[in-house]
N, C-alpha and C positions, 0 to 999 in steps of 0.2 A: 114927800112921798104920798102915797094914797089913805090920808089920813084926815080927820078934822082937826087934828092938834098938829102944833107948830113943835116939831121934835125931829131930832138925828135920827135916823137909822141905820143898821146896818142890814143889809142882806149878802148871802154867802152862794157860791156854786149857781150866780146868773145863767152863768153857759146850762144848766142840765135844767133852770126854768126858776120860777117866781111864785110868790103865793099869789099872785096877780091872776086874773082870768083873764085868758087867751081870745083876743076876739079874731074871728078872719076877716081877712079883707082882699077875698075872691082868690082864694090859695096862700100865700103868705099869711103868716099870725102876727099878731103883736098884745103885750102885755103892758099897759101903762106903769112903769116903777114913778113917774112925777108925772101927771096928770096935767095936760091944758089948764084945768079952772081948779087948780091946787091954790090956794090962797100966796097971793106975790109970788108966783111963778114969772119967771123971766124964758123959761125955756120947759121943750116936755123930752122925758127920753122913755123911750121903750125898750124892749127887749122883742126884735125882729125874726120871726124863724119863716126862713127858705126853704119848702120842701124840695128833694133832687128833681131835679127837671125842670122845677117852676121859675115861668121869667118874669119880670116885671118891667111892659115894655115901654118906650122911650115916652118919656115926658119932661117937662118942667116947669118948676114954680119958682114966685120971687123969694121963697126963704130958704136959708142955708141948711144945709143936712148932710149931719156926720154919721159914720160907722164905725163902728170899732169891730173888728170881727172876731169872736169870740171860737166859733168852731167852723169846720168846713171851709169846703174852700168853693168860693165863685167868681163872676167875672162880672165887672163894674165898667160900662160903654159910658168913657166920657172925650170931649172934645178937645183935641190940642191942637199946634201946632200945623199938625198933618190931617185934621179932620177926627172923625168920630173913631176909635179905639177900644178894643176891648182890652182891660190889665186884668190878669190874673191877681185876684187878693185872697190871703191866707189868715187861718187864725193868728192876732197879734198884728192882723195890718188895720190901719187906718187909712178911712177914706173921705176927702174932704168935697163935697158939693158948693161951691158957694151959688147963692140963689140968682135964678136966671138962664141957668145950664143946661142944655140937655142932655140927661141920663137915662141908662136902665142898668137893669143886672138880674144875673141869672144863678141859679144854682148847677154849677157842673160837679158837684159831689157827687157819692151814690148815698149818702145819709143829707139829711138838715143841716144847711148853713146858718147858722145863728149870729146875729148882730145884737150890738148897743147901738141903737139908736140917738142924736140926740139933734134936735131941732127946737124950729118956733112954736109957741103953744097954739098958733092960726095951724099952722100945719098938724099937729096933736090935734085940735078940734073935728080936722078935715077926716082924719082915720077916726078918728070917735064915730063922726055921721057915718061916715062910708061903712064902718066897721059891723059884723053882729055875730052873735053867741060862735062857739068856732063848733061845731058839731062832728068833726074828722071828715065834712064831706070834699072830696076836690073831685072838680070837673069842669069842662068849660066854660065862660061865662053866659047868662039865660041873657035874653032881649032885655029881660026888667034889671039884671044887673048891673047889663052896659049904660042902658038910660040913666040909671042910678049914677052911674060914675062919670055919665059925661056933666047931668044936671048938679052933682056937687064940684066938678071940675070946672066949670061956668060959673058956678057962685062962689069961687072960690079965687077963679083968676089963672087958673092952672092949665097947661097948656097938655094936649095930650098929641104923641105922635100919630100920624097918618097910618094905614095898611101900607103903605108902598113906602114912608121914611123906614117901619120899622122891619119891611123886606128887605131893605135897601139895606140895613145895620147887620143884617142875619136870624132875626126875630122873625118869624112865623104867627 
């Protein structure tokens, strides 16, 4: 956990939030509960809040990333069979990305969807950089944010979709 000692913890009532501090990362939050550069970390999971309406749209990276979904309900675009899909997932669903994929997902709630995050601590590193203080502001993103997210998506390896793939999905 986010700690300099090597100890258990428990933490209670995830779903309503963490004593963790919330950082944004361009509308979405997240709270590190095991931190990228926690000492022998093999993995990082956060604690993910979707405000209603906000998408996160189509991208992908080489490393794996789960959801557990804790409250509210959204919809997860991932690839099958028959091409790219949106599934409705509900508090109590799990959802499994293996790295490589491409995904997005959005909030159709009219409250916060709220995730368990749990991934690689490369990818924890990536929301660390991308991430800052969360101050309640949402709004489009600025010219210096998008640069912001293509240049750590560049150093990072991470692919992001086009305007016209993530027309093409239903993303705006």
């Amino acid at each position: 956990m986010q700690s300099d000692q090597n100890r258990a913890e428990v933490l209670r009532g995830v779903a309503a939030g963490t004593p963790y501090t919330a950082m944004d990362v361009f509308g979405p939050t997240v709270e590190f509960i095991s931190g990228p550069d926690d000492p022998g970390a093999d993995f990082c999971v956060m604690r993910g809040v979707l405000p209603s309406g906000v998408v996160v749209p189509l991208h992908s990276h080489d490393d794996d990333e789960d959801f557990f979904i804790l409250a509210g309900t959204q919809q997860v675009l991932v690839e099958d069979a028959h091409g790219l899909q949106w599934r409705d997932v509900r508090a109590g669903d799990y959802v499994h990305i293996p790295g490589g994929i491409v995904h997005a997902h959005r909030n159709v709630s009219d409250g916060p969807a709220v995730d368990l995050v749990i991934t690689s601590t490369r990818l924890g590193r990536f929301f660390r950089e991308l991430a800052r203080p969360d101050a309640g502001l949402r709004g489009p993103l600025t010219p210096e944010d998008l640069g912001q997210l293509i240049a750590l998506s560049a150093k990072y390896g991470y692919t992001l979709g086009t305007p016209d793939q993530n027309a093409a999905a239903g993303i705006e």
